[in-house]
VOSESE-190535 format. One record per residue: residue in three letters; z negated, x, y of N, C-alpha, C in turn. Coordinates in steps of 0.05 Angstrom, whole numbers, plus 5000, padded with zeros to 4 digits. Layout:
% residues N
ALAZXYZXYZXY;...
This chain:
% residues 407
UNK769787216949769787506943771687666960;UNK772987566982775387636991773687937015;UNK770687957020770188137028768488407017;UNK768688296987768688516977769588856992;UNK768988956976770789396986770789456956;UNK770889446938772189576908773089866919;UNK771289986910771390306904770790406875;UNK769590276859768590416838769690276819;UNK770689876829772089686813773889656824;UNK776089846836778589956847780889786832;UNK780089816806782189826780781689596770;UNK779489466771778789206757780989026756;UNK781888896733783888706730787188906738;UNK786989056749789189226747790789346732;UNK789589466719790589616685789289486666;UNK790789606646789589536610788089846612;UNK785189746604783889946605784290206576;UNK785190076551786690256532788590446537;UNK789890416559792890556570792690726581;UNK791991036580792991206603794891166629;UNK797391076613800091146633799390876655;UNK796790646658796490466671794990666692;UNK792790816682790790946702792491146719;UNK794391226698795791446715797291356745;UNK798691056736799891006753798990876778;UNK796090956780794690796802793091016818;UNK795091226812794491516818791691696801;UNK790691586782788991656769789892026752;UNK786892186752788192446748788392606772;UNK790292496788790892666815788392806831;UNK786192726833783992746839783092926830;UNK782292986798782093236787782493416791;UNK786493366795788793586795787693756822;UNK787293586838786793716864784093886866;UNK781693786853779493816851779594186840;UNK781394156824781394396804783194586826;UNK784494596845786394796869783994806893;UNK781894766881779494856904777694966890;UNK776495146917774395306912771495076896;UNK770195186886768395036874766194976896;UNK765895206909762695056931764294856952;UNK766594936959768794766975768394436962;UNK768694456941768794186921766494116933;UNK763394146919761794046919760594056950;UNK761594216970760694206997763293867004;UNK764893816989766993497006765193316990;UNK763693356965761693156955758893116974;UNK758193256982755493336999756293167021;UNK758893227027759293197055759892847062;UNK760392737032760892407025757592307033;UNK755792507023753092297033753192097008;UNK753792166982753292066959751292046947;UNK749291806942746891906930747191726905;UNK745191926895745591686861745191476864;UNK746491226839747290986839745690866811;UNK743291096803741091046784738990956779;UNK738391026814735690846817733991026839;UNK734591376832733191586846733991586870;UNK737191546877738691666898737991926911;UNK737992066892738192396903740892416914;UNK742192626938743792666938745892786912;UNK747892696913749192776889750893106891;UNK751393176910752293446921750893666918;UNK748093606923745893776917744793886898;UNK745593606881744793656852745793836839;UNK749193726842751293876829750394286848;UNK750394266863749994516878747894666861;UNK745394526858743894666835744394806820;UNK745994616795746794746769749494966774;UNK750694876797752995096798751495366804;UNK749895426820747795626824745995806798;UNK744795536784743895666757745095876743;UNK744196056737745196346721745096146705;UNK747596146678747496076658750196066642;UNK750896116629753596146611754495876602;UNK752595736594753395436584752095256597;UNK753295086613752494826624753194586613;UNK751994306617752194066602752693846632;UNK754493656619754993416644754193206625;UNK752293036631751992786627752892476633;UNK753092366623753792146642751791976626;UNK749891776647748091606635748391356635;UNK749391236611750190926604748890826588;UNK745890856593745390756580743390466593;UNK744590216603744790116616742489826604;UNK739589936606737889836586735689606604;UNK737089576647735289416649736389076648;UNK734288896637734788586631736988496660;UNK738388426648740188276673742588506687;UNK742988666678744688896687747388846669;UNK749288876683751888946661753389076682;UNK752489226705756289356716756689526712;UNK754889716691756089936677758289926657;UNK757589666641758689636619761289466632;UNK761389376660763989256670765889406673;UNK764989686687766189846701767190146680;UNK766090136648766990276626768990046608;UNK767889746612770689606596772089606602;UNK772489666634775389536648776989826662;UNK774890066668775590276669774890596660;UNK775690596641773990846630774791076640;UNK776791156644778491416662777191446686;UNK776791276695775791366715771791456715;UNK770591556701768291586689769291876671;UNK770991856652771692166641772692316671;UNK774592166686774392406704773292496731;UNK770792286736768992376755766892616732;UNK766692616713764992756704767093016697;UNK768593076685771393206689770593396716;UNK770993276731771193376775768293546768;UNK765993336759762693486761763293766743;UNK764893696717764594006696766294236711;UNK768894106725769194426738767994476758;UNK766394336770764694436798762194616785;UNK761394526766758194706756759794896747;UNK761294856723762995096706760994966682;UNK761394686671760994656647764094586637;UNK763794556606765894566585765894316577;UNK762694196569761793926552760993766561;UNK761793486555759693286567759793076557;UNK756892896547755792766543756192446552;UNK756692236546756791996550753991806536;UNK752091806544749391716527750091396523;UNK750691326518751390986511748990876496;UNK748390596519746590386504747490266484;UNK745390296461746090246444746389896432;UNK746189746452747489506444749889426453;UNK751789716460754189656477756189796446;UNK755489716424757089806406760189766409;UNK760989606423764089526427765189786450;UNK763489866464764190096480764590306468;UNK763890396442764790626437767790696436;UNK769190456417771490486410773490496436;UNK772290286466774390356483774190646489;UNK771190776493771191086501772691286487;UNK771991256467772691416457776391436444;UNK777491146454779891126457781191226489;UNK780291326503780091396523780091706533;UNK778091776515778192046508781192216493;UNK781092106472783592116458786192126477;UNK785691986481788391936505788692136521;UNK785792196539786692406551786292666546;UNK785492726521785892996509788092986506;UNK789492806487793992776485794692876512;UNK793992756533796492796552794192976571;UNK792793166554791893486559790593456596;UNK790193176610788893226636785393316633;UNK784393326615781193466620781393796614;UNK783393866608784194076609781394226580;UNK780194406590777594556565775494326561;UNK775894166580771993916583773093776555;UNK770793716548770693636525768993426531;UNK768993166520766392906524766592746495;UNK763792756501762892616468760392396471;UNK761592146466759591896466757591906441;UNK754791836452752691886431751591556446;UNK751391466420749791226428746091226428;UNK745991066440742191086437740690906419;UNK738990796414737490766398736490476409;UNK736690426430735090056439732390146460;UNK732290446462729490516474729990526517;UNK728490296522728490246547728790526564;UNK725690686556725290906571727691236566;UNK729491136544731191326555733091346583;UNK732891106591735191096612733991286634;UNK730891396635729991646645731891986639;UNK731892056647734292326642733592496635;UNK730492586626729692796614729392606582;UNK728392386585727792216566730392166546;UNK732792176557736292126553736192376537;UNK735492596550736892906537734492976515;UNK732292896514731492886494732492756467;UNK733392516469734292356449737692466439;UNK738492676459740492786449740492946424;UNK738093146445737593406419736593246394;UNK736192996393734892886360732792836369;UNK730792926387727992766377726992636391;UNK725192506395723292176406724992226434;UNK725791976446726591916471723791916478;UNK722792086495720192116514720392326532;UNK720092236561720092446587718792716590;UNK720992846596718893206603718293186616;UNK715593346623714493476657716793596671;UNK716793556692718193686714715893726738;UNK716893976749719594126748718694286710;UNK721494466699724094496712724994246721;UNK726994146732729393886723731693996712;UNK732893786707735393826689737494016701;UNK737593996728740594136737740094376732;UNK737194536732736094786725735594866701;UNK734794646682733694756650732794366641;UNK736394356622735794076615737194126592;UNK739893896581740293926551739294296536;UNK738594236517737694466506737494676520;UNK735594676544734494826564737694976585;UNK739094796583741194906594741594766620;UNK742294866651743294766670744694476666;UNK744194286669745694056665745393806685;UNK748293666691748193456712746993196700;UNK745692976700745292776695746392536710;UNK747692426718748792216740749391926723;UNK749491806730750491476714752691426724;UNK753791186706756991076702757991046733;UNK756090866753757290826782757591066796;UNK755291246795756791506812758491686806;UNK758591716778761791876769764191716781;UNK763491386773766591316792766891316815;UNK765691336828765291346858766791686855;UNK767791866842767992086850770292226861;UNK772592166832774892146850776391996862;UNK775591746878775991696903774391816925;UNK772991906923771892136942772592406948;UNK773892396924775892706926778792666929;UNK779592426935782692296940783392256968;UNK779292086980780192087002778692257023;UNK776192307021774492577035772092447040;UNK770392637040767092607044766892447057;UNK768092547092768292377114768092047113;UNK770992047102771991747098769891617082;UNK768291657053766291587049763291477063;UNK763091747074760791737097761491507115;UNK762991487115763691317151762990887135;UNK762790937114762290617098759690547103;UNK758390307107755390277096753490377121;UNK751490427108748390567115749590837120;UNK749090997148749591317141747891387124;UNK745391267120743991437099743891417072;UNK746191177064746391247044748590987041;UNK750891207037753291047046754791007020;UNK757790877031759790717010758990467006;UNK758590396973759190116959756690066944;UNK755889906935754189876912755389646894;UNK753989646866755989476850753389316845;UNK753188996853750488846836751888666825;UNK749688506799750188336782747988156792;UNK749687896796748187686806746287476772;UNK743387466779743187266755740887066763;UNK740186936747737286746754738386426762;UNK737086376791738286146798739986146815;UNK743886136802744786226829747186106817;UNK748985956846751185876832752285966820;UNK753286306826755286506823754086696799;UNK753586666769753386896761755386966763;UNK754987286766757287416772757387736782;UNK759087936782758188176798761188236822;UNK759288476833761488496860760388696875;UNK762288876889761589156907762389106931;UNK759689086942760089146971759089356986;UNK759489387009757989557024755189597029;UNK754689827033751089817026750189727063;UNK751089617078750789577101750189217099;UNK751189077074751088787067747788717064;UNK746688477067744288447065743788277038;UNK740388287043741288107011741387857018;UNK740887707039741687437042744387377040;UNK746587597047749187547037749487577015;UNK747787706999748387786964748087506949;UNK745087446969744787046953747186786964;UNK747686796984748586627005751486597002;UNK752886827014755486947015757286986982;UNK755587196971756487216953755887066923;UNK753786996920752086826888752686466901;UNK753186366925753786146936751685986935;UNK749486096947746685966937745485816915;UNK743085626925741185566902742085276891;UNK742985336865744285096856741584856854;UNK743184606852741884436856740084326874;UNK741384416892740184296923736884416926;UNK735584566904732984716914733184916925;UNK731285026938730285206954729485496943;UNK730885636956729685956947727486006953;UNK726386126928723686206927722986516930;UNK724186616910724486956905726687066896;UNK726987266895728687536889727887806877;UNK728687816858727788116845730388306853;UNK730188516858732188726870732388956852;UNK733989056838734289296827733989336791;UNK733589106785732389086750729488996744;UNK727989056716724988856714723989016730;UNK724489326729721789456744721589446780;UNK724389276784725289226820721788976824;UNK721889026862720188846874721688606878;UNK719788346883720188166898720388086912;UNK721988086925722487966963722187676964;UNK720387616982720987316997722887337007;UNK723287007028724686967051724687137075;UNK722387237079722087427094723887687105;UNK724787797075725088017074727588087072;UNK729887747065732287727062734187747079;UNK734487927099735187977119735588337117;UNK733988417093735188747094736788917084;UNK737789077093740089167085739889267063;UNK742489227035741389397011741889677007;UNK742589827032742290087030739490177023;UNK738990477006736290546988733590577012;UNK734390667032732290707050731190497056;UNK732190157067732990037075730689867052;UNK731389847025730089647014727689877010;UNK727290097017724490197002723290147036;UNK723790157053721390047074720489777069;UNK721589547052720589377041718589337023;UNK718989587010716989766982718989606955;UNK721589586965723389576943725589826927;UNK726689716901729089986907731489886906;UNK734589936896736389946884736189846860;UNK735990156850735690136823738190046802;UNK739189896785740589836765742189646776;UNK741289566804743389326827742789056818;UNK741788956798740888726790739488556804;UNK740188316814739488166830738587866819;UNK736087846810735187626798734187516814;UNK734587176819733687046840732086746828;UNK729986686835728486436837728086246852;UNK728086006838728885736859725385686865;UNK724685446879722685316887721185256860;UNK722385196838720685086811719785336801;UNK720485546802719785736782716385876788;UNK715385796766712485966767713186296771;UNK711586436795713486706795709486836786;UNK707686746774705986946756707586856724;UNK707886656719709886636692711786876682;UNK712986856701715287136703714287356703;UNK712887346719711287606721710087776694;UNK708387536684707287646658709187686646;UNK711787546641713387646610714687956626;UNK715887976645715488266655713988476649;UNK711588366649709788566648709288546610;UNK709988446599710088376569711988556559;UNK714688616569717188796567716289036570;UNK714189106608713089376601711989526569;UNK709789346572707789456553709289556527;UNK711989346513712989386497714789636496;UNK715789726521717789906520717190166528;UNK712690236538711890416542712890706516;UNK713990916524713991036495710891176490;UNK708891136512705591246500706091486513;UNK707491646514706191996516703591946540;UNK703691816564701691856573699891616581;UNK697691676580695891586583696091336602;UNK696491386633696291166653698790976644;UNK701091006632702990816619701190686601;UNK701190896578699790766547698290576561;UNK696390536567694190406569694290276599;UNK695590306615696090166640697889846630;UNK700489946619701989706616700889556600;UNK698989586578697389406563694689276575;UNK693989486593692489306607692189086623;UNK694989146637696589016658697288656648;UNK698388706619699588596604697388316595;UNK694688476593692588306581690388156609;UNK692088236630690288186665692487896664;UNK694588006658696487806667696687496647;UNK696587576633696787326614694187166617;UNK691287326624688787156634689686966661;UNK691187186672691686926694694286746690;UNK695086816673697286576666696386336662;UNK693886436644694086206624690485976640;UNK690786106672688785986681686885986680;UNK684886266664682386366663681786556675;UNK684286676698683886906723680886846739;UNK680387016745679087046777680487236804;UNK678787216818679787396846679287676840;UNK676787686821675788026820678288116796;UNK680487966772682088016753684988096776;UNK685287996809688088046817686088386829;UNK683788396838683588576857684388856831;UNK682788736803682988966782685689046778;UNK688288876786690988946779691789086793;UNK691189046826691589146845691289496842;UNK688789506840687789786834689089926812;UNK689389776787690789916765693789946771;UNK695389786782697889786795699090146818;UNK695690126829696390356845696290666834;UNK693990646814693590866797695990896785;UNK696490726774699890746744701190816772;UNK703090826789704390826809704391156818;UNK701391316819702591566831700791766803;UNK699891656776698991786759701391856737;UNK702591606735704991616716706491786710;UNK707891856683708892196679711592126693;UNK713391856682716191796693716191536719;UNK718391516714719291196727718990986714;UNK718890946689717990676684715090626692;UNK713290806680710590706684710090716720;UNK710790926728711190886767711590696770;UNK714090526760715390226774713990006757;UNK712690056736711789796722710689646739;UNK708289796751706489596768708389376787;UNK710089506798711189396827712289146822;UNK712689006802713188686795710888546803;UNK708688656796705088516796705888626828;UNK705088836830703388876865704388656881;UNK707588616882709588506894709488256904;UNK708988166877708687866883705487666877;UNK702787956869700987936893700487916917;UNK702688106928703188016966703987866964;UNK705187716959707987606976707387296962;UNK706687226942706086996930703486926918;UNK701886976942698886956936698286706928;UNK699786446931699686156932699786056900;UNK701686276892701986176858700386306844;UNK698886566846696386666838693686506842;UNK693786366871690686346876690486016865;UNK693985886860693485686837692785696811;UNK693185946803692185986770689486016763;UNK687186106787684586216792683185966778;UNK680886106765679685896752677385726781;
């Protein structure tokens, strides 16, 4: 791990994450302090100028965003932070809030005086019940020693529902009712919590913030991919010596993510596959292990980011097996509002298990194919968009373990 870059796990193993006067002393705060003796488009023009893009899955620029809502006519604005960290095999949100929570109140802190919000939101997954007490011990803390100054942040936990980790779907479940996605446009930075201007961002890119305002856009920019630069944080799982997580540069490939960093395929077998980004991430062969995990970078592969989750498969693993219970998770976690979900992921769900269970044909992959593409640009959100891309994926790419299941 010695080439790691820790930007966002700066602090990891450094402080007691309960302690203020630990964060303080690792210059924590200062960042703010400074944040707040600048002009506000100044602020968000040194964020812009970092080449920050979200660390959610979208990677919108993060400067732009913020630029939005600071723009919005509006008296009351809302800052979010989205933790709610709901895909299978993910934990570096919940690493990077156990071990540092200050630094998360005050990247979102930096975002409320740049829009000119007051409030903000902490959406917490709700099987991270042990996280509340550090947050909100955290909070406490630094309301006492008065560094959020008027911001105010309040942890709301969620409910177990996959599709909130969507951000219109999140701010719905705030105001009280069904976690289920709005039409957009508006978006949120324009007309979101209770139709008000509001930032949405997740736990990695708030920390990423003030070290970006400590050390300059520039210095950011200059890490990684220019197009989409700094660190990324993945969690290694599947078949791999190394469970484990770790931030590297988005310029690292994923053969170093398997190789370098997870220390390859235990037990002397052979890598088979790779899922990239969480369940709704693609599958890369051998092929493909050579690309860089910057966002542009894995989507010319027709991969994403996403949640950084890096699940890997040896030579034994049936990858339509996997596939179906994937697509078993969709169906379950569709919330219905629309149509090409509702009835896509169940269909998907009932294509796939025919060929599991060895009563496929050729005309049942071409039918997935087609339904894969429809759900993909019909879909109201991102889950049902990304459902398909587990099936399409490793339709290409592992035609050998499909056209063994064919009756």
């Amino acid at each position: 791990m010695a080439e790691e870059m820790r930007i966002v796990l700066r602090n990891y193993g450094k402080i007691d994450p309960l302690k203020i006067e630990d964060y303080i002393a690792q210059g924590g705060y200062k960042p703010l302090e400074k944040a707040r003796s600048m002009d506000k488009e100044a602020l968000i023009d040194e964020v812009k100028k970092s080449n920050l893009r979200g660390r959610g899955g979208a990677g919108f620029n993060c400067g732009q965003k913020w630029l939005f809502a600071y723009k919005a006519d509006s008296d009351v604005k809302y800052v979010i932070c989205n933790a709610d960290e709901g895909e299978p095999g993910t934990y570096k949100d919940r690493m990077i809030m156990e071990n540092d929570p200050h630094t998360v109140l005050e990247g979102m802190a930096i975002c409320g005086y740049a829009i000119g919000a007051t409030k903000g939101y902490i959406y917490l997954r709700g099987e991270y019940p042990q996280l509340v007490d550090i947050l909100n011990t955290a909070i406490a803390q630094a309301k006492e020693k008065g560094v959020l100054g008027e911001f105010d942040i309040e942890v709301r936990s969620g409910a177990g529902a996959y599709v909130c980790g969507e951000e219109t779907a999140l701010i719905e479940s705030i105001e009280g009712k069904r976690g289920e996605p709005r039409y957009k446009p508006p978006y949120p930075p324009v007309e979101g919590l209770w139709n008000k201007p509001t930032i949405v961002n997740n736990v990695e890119t708030f920390a990423n913030i003030p070290v970006i305002l400590e050390k300059g856009g520039d210095w950011y920019a200059s890490i990684g991919v220019p197009s989409y630069p700094g660190t990324k944080v993945f969690t290694l799982t599947g078949d791999i010596n190394n469970k484990t997580f770790f931030e590297v540069p988005t310029n690292t490939t994923v053969r170093e993510l398997i190789y370098k960093f997870g220390g390859g395929i235990p037990g002397g077998k052979k890598f088979k596959a790779v899922q990239i980004g969480g369940t709704s991430g693609a599958f890369l062969s051998e092929e493909q292990l050579d690309t860089p995990v910057a966002f542009d970078n894995m989507a010319a592969v027709g991969a994403t980011l996403g949640s950084g989750a890096v699940f890997v498969l040896d030579e034994s693993r049936d990858v339509v097996d996997v596939t179906t219970r994937i697509a078993k998770f969709f169906e379950h976690e569709s919330c219905g509002k629309c149509a090409p979900c509702r009835e896509g992921t169940a269909r998907m769900h009932e294509l796939m298990e025919k060929l599991n269970a060895g009563k496929g044909s050729a005309a049942d992959i071409a039918l997935l194919e087609r339904l894969g593409r429809v759900m993909s640009y019909s879909c109201l959100c991102g889950l049902g968009q990304a459902a398909p891309t587990p099936v399409l994926t490793t339709i290409e790419r592992f035609q050998a373990d499909y056209n063994a299941k064919l009756m």
